[in-house]
N, C-alpha and C positions, 0 to 999 in steps of 0.2 A: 432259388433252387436250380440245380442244374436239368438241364432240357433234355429228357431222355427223345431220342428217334420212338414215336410212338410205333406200339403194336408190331416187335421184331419179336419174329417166333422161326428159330433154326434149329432143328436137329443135327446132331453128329455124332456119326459110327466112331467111336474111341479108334476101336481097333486100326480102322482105313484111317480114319486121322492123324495116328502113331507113324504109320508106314508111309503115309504118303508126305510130300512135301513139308515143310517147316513152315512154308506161308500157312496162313491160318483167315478162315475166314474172321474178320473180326467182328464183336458183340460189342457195341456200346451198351454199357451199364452206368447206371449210379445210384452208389449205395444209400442216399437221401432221400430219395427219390422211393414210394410207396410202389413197388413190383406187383400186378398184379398175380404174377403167377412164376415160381422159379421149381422145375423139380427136376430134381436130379435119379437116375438109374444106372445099375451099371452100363449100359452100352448108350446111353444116350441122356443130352441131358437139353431144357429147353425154357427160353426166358421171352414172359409175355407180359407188354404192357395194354393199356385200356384202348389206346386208340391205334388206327392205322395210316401208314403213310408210303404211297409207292413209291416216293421219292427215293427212299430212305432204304427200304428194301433192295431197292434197283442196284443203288451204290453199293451196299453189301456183298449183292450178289457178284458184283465185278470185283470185289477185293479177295471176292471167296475162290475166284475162276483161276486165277493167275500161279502159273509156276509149281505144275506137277512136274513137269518135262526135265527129264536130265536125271533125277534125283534115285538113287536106289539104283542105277545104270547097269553098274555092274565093277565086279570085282574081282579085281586077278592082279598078281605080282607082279610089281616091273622089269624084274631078271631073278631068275634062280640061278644060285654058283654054279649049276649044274651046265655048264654051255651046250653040250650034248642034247637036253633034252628041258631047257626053260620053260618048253610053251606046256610044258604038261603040266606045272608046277602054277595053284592058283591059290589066294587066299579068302578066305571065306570070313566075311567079318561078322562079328556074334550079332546073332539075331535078337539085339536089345533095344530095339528102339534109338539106338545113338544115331545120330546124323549122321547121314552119307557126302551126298553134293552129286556136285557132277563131277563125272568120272570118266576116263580114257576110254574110247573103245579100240584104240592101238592092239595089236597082239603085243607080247612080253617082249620078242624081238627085236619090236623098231625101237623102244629104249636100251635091250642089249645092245644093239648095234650103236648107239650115240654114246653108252658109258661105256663100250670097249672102243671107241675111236677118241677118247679123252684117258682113257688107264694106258693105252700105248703108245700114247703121243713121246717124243723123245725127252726124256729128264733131262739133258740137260737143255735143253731149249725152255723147257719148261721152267725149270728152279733161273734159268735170267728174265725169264715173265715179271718174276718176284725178287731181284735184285741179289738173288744167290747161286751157287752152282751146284754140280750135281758132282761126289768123289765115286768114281764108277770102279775103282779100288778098294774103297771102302764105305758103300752106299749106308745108309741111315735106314732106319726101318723103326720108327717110332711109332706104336699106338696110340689110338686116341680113343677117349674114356667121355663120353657123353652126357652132359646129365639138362634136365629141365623141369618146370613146373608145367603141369596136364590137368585141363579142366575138361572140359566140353565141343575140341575143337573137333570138325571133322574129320569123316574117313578122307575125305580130300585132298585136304591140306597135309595131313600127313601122308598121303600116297604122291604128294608134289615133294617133300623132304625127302622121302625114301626114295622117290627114284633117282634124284640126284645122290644118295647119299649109299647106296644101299653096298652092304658088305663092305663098308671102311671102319667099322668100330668094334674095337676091342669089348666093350661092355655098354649098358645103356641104364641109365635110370631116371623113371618118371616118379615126380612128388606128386602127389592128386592130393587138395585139402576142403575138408569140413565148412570151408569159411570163404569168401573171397578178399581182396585185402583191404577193404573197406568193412570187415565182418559179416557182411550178408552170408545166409544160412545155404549153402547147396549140397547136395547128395554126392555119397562116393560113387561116381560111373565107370572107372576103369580098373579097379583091381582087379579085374579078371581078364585082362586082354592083353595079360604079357605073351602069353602065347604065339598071339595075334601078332604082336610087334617084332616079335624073333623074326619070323614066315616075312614079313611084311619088307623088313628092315635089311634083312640078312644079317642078323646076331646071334649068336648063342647066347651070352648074359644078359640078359633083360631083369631087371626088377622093376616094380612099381610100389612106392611107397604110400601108406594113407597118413595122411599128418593130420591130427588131430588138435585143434587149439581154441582152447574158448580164452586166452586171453583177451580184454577187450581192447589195448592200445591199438591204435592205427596210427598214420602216419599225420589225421588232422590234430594229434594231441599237442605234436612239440617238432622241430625243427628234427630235434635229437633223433627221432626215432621215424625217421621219414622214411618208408615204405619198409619199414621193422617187419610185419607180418611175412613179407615175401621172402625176405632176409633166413628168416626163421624156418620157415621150408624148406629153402634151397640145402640150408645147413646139411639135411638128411641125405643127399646128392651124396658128400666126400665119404660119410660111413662107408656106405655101397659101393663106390668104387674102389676103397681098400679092401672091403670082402673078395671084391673082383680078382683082386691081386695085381693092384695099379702101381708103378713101381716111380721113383722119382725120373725116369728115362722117358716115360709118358707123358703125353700130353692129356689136361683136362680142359674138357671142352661145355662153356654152359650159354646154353639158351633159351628164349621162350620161342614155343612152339613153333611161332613162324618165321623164324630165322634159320638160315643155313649159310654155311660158306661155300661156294662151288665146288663141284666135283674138281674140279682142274686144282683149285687150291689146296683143299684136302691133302692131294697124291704130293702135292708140293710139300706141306710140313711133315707128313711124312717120309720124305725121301731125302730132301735137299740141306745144304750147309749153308752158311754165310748167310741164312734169318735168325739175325741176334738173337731174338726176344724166345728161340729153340735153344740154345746155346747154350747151358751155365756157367760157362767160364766169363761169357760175354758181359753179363751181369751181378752174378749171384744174390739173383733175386732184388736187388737195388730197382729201386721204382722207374727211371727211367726205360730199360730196355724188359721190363718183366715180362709184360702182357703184351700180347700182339692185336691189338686191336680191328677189325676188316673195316675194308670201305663199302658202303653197303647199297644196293639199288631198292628203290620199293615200290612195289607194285602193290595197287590198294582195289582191293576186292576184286579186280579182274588183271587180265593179262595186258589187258590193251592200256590201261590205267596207268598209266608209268610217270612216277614226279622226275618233273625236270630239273637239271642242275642243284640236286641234293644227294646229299652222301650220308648216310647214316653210321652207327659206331659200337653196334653190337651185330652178332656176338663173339665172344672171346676167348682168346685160350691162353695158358698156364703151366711153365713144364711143372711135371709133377714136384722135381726137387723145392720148387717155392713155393706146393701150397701145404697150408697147415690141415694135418690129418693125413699127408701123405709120406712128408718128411718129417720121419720121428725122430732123429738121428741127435737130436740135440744141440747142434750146432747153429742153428739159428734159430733166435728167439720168436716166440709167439708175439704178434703185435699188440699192445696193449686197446682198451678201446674204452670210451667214455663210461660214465655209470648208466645202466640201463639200456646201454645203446650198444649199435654194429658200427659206429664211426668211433675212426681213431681217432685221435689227440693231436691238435696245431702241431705243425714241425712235421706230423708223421703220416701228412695224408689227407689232415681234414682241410676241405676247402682249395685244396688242392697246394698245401702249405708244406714242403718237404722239407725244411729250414733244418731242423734236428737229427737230418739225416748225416748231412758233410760233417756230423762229429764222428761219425763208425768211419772206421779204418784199417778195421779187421779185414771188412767183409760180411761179416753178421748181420745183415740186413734183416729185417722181421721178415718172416712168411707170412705170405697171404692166405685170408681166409675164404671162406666162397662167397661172404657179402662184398669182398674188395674188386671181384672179377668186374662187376657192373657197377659199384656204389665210388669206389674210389679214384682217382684218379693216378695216371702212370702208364709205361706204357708205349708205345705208339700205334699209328694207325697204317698198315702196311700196304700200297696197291701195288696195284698191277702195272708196269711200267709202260703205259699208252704211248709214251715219247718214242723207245725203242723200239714199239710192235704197236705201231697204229693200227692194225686190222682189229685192235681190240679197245674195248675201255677199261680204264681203269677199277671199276668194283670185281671186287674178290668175295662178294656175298649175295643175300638175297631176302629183302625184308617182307615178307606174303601179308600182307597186312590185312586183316578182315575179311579174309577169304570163308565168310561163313556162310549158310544156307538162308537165312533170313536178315532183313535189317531188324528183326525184335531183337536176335540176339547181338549185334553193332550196337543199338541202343542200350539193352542190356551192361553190355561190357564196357560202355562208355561211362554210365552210371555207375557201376561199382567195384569195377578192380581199380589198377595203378591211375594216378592222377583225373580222379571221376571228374568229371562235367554232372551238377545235380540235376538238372533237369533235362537231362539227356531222353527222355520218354517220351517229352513232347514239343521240343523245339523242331523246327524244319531241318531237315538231315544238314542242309548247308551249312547254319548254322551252331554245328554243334562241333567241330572243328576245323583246322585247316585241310584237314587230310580228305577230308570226306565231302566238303566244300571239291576238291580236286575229282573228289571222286564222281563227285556229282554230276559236276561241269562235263566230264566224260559221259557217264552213263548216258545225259541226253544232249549229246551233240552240241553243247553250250560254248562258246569260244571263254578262255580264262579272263577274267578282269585284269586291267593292265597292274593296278597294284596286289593284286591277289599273292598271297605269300607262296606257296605251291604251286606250280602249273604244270600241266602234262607236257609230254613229249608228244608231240605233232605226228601223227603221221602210228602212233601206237607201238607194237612189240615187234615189226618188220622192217622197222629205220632204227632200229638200236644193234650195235654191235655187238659181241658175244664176250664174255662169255654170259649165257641165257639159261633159268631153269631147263633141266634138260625136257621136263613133260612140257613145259608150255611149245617144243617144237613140233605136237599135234595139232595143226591149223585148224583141225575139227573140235577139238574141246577148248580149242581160244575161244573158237565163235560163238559156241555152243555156252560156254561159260558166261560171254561177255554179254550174249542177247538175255540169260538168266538174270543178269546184274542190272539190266535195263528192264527187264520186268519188273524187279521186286523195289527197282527204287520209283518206278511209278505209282506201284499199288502203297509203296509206304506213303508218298504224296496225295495222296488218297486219304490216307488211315489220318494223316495230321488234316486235311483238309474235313474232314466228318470230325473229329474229334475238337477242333475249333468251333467247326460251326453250333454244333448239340452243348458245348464247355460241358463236355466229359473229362476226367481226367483219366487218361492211359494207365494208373499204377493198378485201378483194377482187371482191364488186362493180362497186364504183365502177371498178379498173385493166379488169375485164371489157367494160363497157358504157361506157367511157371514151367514143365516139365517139356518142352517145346525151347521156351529161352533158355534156359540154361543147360 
């Protein structure tokens, strides 16, 4: 039988529990194990075993102490269109128990002030950053149409997108789904917060979508249908931005939540000529020049956390004229795609097999659909020309990776979305991948192993050239974030270290504080 910590008996106020931080104190349980006493009430609920042990409480109590600080801060807009009068303009995020994080206490200003010294910078200085120019005769003005899949992430992280990102988009739409893509059951949290993301974002079209699916494929059944469920989501993104009134002149732009391209590159595809993969003459739609792929930096759960010497490859855009759902026009074919599946057919994509293509001659290239933007290959990957304008480096994006309020919910998302790790609940955070290994080595001051696959960048977010999230150039919610990120990976060190010692298993937990993780 497993070893319950004898005689732990905790109450908690639901309510403060809700509002306060995500760390949670944690209750070792085990369901095998004879409880002498579990009751539960609405406001409080409390589990007693026979015997007593102050060891055991003590520890508790230090997993319970940690990481009020920051959380619920505060909340206010990073710029209103209104230049006039920004600071008056705040947004107030629904009072639903959804995560916050830590949050800017900058006024709305000192991020006006960075994303109007990036909108004014000279186009064409700007469009030869990115290897094109700027026709100041006949300047470009393309929108961009945004779409992504929305689960559970913080107010946070999406107030670090928005401030980079905020009043560049034509339309916006969030899928939120029923299921994660390993099937695991979660609640809808965000149909109600379109509102919230207009104010927040600087958009007028917002929609959010609920997708519904109890299909049970996943992506462990067959090759075929390898991350099918996510596939299948995204799909509701193209409806909504035709409603929008997205024209083939548009760009579509798809990512998950914590990705963004720089403000600086933004203004570029919308402004500039000579970026093929904007161009439809350039290509028409032919897989080589389609998709413009970014080179990407990533910062993993804090700011200071920076992988060294790696580039990542989402996310991506699309002019509208080649994607399918936008160009109805007839003239180029719908791409064909396996039975049951979002990949296409050898010769046309799969595997990255374009062989069947040098037989079109027309032009007629297939249109892509929105599983092709991430799933398919084609394309290129565009940076920033560091050779030319060494004050800079080359990434033209920004990967926030796990920027969440607790490592429950890191563990959580490692177990059951895209590419799970199964025992991601109870392995030591190092070891459950390479990123978080990275991330770890940061949180306590650890130098990187010399063959460690990931390594930081030395020296953190003040030795990295620019271009940089525009929030992370608050030195106070670096610090403030990054001492948060060194709190909670201790107490998680904790949680694995109790949860060894007693061989409790974590999953009940997780079913406990279900509404916390996810």
């Amino acid at each position: 039988k497993a070893h319950l910590p004898p005689a732990i008996s905790i109450c908690v106020d639901l309510r403060s529990y809700i509002m306060k931080s995500e760390i949670r104190a944690v209750l070792v349980v085990s369901t095998i194990l004879t409880i002498g006493e579990i009751m539960i009430s609405h406001t409080s609920f409390t589990f007693s075993a026979h015997e007593s042990s102050t060891e055991a409480q003590e520890q508790f109590a230090l997993l319970g102490s940690v990481g009020d600080k920051g959380v619920r801060e505060r909340n206010v807009l990073p710029l209103s269109k209104n230049d006039g009068g920004h600071d008056e303009f705040k947004v107030v995020y629904p009072d639903d128990d959804h995560p916050v994080g830590i949050l800017s206490n900058k006024p709305p200003s000192f991020f006006h002030t960075l994303q109007k010294e990036i909108d004014d910078d000279d186009n064409h200085v700007r469009c030869k950053r990115y290897g094109g120019y700027y026709n100041e005769a006949k300047p470009r003005n393309r929108r961009i149409f945004y779409g992504g899949l929305i689960a559970n992430e913080p107010w946070e992280l999406l107030e670090i997108v928005a401030t980079e990102t905020f009043g560049l988009f034509a339309g916006m739409v969030f899928v939120e789904s029923n299921r994660t893509q390993n099937f695991t059951p979660r609640p809808f949290q965000r149909l109600e917060h379109g509102e919230t993301f207009k104010q927040l974002f600087g958009v007028d079209q917002v929609i959010v979508v609920d997708h519904v699916n109890e299909n049970k494929y996943t992506h462990y059944n067959s090759q075929d249908n390898h991350l099918a469920r996510e596939h299948e989501q995204r799909a509701e993104i193209v409806k909504d931005w035709k409603k929008m009134g997205m024209l083939k002149t548009d760009i579509g732009l798809l990512v998950d939540m914590d990705e963004t391209f720089s403000r600086d590159f933004f203004r570029a595809a919308q402004v500039c000529d000579g970026i093929d993969a904007l161009d439809y003459e350039k290509h028409h739609c032919g897989h080589k020049k389609v998709k413009l792929v970014s080179v990407t930096a990533t910062f993993e759960t804090s700011p200071e956390c920076i992988t060294d010497k790696r580039h990542g490859f989402h996310p991506d855009m699309i002019l509208g004229a080649c994607i399918e759902g936008i160009n109805e026009e007839g003239f180029h074919p719908v791409a064909p795609r396996e039975e049951n599946s979002f990949m296409r057919p050898l010769g046309l994509g799969k595997d990255c097999d374009w062989s069947l293509e040098k037989n079109i001659t027309d032009n007629k290239y297939h249109l892509w659909d929105i599983s092709d933007f991430r799933r398919t290959c084609g394309g290129y990957m565009l940076k920033l020309d560091d050779q030319a304008f060494p004050g800079y480096t080359r990434y033209t994006a920004f990967h926030l990776h796990n920027f969440f309020t607790s490592i429950d919910t890191t563990r959580f998302k490692m177990q059951t979305y895209g590419h799970p790790v199964a025992n991601a609940d109870r392995l030591p955070l190092h070891a459950i991948s390479n990123d978080l290994k990275m991330m770890y080595n940061c949180a306590k001051d650890i130098s990187d192993d010399p063959d460690q696959k990931w390594k930081r960048v030395l020296g953190g977010f003040t030795t990295v050239k620019p271009f940089l999230p525009i929030y992370f150039q608050d030195e106070d919610y670096r610090r403030r974030r990054h001492k948060f990120v060194k709190e909670i990976v201790e107490m998680d060190e904790q949680y694995i270290s109790i949860t060894d010692k007693y061989q409790v298993h974590p999953r009940f937990l997780f079913l406990i504080f279900r509404r916390a993780i996810i």
